[in-house]
C-alpha positions as CSV (number, residue, x, y, z in Angstrom):
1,X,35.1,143.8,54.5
2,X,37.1,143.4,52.1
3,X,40.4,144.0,53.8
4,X,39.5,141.6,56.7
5,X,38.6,138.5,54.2
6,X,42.5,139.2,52.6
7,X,43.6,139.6,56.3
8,X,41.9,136.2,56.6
9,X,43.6,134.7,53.6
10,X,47.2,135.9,54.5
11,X,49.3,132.5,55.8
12,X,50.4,133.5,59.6
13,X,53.8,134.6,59.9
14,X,56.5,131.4,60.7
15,X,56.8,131.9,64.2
16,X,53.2,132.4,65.2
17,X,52.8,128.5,63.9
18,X,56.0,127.0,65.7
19,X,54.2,129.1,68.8
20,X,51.3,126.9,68.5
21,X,52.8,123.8,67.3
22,X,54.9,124.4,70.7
23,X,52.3,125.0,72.6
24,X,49.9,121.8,71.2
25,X,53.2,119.7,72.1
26,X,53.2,120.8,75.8
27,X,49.6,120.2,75.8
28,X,49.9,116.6,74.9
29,X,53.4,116.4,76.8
30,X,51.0,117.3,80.4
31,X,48.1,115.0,79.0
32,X,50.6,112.1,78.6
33,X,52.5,112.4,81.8
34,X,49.0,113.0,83.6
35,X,47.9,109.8,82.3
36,X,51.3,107.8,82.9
37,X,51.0,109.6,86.7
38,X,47.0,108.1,87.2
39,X,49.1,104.5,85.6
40,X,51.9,104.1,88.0
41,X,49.3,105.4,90.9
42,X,47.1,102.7,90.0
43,X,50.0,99.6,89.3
44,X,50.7,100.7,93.3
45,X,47.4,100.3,94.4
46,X,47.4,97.3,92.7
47,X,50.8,96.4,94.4
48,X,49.4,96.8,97.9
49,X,46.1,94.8,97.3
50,X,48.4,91.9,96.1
51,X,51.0,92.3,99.7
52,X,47.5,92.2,101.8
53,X,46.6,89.1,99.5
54,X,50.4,86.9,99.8
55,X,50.4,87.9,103.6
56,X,47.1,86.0,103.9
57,X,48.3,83.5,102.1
58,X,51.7,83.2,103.9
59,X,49.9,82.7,107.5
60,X,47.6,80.2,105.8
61,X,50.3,78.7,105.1
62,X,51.4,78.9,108.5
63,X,48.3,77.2,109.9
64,X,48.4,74.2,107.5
65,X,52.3,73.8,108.3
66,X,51.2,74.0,112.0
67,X,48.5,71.1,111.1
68,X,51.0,68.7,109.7
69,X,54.1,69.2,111.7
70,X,51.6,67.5,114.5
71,X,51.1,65.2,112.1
72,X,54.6,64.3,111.1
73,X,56.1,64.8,115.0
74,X,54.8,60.7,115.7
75,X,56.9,59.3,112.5
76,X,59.8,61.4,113.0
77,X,59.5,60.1,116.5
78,X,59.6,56.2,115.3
79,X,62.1,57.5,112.9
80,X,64.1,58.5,115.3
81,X,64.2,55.3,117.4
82,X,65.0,52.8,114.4
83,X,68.2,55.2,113.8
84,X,69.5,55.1,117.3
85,X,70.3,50.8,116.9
86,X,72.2,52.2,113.9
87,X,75.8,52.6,115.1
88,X,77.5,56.1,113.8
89,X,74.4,56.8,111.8
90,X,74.3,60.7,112.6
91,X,78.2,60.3,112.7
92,X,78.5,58.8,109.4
93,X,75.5,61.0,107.5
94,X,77.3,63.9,108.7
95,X,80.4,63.2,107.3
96,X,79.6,62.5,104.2
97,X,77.7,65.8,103.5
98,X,80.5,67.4,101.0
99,X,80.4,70.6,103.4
100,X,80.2,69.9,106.8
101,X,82.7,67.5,106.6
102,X,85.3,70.2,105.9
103,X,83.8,71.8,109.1
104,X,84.0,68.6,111.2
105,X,87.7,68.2,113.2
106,X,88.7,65.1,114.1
107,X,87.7,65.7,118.1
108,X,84.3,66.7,116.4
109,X,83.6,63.4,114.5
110,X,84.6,61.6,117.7
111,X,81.8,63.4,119.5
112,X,79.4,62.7,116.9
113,X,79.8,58.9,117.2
114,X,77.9,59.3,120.4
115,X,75.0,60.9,118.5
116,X,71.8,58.9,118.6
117,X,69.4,61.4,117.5
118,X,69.1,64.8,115.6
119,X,65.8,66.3,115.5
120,X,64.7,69.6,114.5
121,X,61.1,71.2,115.7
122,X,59.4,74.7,114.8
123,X,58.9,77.2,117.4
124,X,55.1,76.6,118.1
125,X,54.2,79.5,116.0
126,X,56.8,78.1,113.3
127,X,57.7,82.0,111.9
128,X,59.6,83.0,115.8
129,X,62.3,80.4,115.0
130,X,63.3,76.6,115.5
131,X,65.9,74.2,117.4
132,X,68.2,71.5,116.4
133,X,68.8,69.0,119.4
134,X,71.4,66.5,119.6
135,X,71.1,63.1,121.8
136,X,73.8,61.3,122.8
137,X,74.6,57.9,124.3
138,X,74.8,57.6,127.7
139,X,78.7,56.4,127.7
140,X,79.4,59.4,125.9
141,X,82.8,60.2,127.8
142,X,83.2,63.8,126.2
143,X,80.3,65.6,128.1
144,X,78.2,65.5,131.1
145,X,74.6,66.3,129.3
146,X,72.6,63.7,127.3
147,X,71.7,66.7,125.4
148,X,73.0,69.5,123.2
149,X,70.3,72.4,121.1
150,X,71.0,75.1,119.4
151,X,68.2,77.8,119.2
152,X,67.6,79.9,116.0
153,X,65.5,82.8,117.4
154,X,64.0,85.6,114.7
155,X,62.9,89.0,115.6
156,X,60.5,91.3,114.4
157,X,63.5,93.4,113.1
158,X,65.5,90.7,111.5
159,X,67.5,89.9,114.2
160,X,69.1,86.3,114.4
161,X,69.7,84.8,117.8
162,X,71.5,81.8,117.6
163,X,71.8,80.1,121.3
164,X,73.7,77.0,122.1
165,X,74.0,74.7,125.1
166,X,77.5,75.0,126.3
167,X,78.3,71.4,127.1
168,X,80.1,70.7,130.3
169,X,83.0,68.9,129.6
170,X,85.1,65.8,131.2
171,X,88.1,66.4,132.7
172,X,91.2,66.7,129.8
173,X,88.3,67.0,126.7
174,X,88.4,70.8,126.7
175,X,92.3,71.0,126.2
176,X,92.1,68.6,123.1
177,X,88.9,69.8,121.9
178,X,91.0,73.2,121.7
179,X,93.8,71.7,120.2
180,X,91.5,70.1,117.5
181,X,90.3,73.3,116.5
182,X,93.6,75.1,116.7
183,X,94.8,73.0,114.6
184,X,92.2,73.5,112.1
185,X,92.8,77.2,112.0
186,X,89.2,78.0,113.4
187,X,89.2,78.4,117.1
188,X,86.4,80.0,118.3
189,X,85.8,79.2,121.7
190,X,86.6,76.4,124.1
191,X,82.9,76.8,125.3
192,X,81.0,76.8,121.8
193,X,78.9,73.1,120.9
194,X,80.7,70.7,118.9
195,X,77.9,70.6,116.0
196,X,77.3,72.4,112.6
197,X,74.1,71.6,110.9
198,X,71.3,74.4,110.1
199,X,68.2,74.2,108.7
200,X,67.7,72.9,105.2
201,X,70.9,70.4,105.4
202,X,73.0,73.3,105.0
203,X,76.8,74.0,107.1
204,X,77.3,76.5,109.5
205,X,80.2,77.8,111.4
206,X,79.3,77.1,114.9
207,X,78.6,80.4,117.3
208,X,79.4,80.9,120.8
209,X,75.7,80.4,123.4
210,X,74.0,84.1,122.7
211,X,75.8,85.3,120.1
212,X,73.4,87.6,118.1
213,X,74.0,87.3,114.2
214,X,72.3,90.5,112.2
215,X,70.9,89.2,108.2
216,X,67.5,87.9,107.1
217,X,66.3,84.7,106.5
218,X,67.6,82.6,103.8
219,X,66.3,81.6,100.5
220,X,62.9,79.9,100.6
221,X,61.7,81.7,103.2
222,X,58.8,83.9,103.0
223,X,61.4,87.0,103.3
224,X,60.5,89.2,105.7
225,X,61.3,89.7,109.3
226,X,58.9,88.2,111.9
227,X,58.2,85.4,108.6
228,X,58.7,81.5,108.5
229,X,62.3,80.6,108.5
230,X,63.3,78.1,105.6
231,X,61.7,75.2,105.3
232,X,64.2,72.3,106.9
233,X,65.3,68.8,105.4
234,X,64.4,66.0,108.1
């Protein structure tokens, strides 16, 4: 008895307590990354509840956006009227927008003084896409059709269509309309409509009718293919 109490009493040899100080450290080390595991597991739960909970919110969204743009369609409409006695107004607004005036050639700008309206509408769903349509006067001597549009088509995958109305032109306009942009260094193609403005007042090089143009949606949109394409400036 004796021998077993000094046994007892005798400090443990040096590495027989780094052996279990080592193995206490693992201990906590599996405890801790066990719990940071169950942490992050539960932040992505988390995560996903709060996707479900914005995509309810962005069609929501949707359906009061819906609601008012039947609302607004009327005044834009009366809008629209009042600007067409104004001489050059779409011309002249144009123009002075600090980057689509350095887009505009001079053949452009004499186009756009036969611009009576410019009006933008949503896709009837809003998220697919939306149009831009230019009216112009009726002794407009550049193009056959009182109308141009350009469609800005999304897809579920991202996909931008961007479709124009080629305008048909009067005899001797295509040649100078050509020459115009030759001259500014940024022919594209004798066919493509003679107007720049996108959604949300901002410039865009023009593209040929069909030409397919692969990004997402700009800022301010809900961004995510198949979303609601940035909200426009009227």
């Amino acid at each position: 008895m004796a021998a077993i109490k000094r046994a007892k009493q005798e400090p443990k040899p040096e590495s027989d307590l780094k052996h279990e100080a080592d193995l206490k450290l693992e201990q906590a080390d599996d405890e801790g990354n066990d719990a940071v595991t169950q942490s992050l597991k539960s932040i992505e739960d988390l995560q996903l509840q709060l996707d479900q909970i914005n995509d309810e919110a962005s069609e929501a969204v949707l359906e009061v956006e819906k609601e008012f743009n039947k609302k607004r369609r009327p005044v834009f409409e009366h809008r629209n009227l009042i600007i067409s006695r104004i001489p050059r107004f779409w011309s002249t607004t144009l123009l002075n927008h600090r980057i689509i005036r350095q887009m505009v050639t001079e053949h452009d700008s004499d186009c756009l003084d036969f611009c009576t309206q410019l009006d933008v509408e949503d896709s009837e769903d809003i998220k697919s896409g939306y149009s831009i349509t230019f009216t112009f006067a009726p002794d407009n001597p550049f193009f056959s059709e009182a109308q141009l549009t350009k469609r800005f088509v999304y897809s579920e995958d991202g996909t931008l269509d961007i479709q124009g109305t080629v305008p048909t032109w009067a005899e001797g306009m295509v040649s100078g309309y050509r020459q115009s942009r030759l001259s500014q260094g940024r022919l594209q193609n004798a066919r493509q409509p003679v107007y720049h403005v996108t959604r949300a007042g901002h410039a865009q090089r023009p593209c040929v009718a069909g030409q397919r143009v692969q990004g997402k949606q700009g800022a301010g949109s809900r961004a995510t293919a198949g979303s609601a394409p940035p909200a426009k400036s009227r």
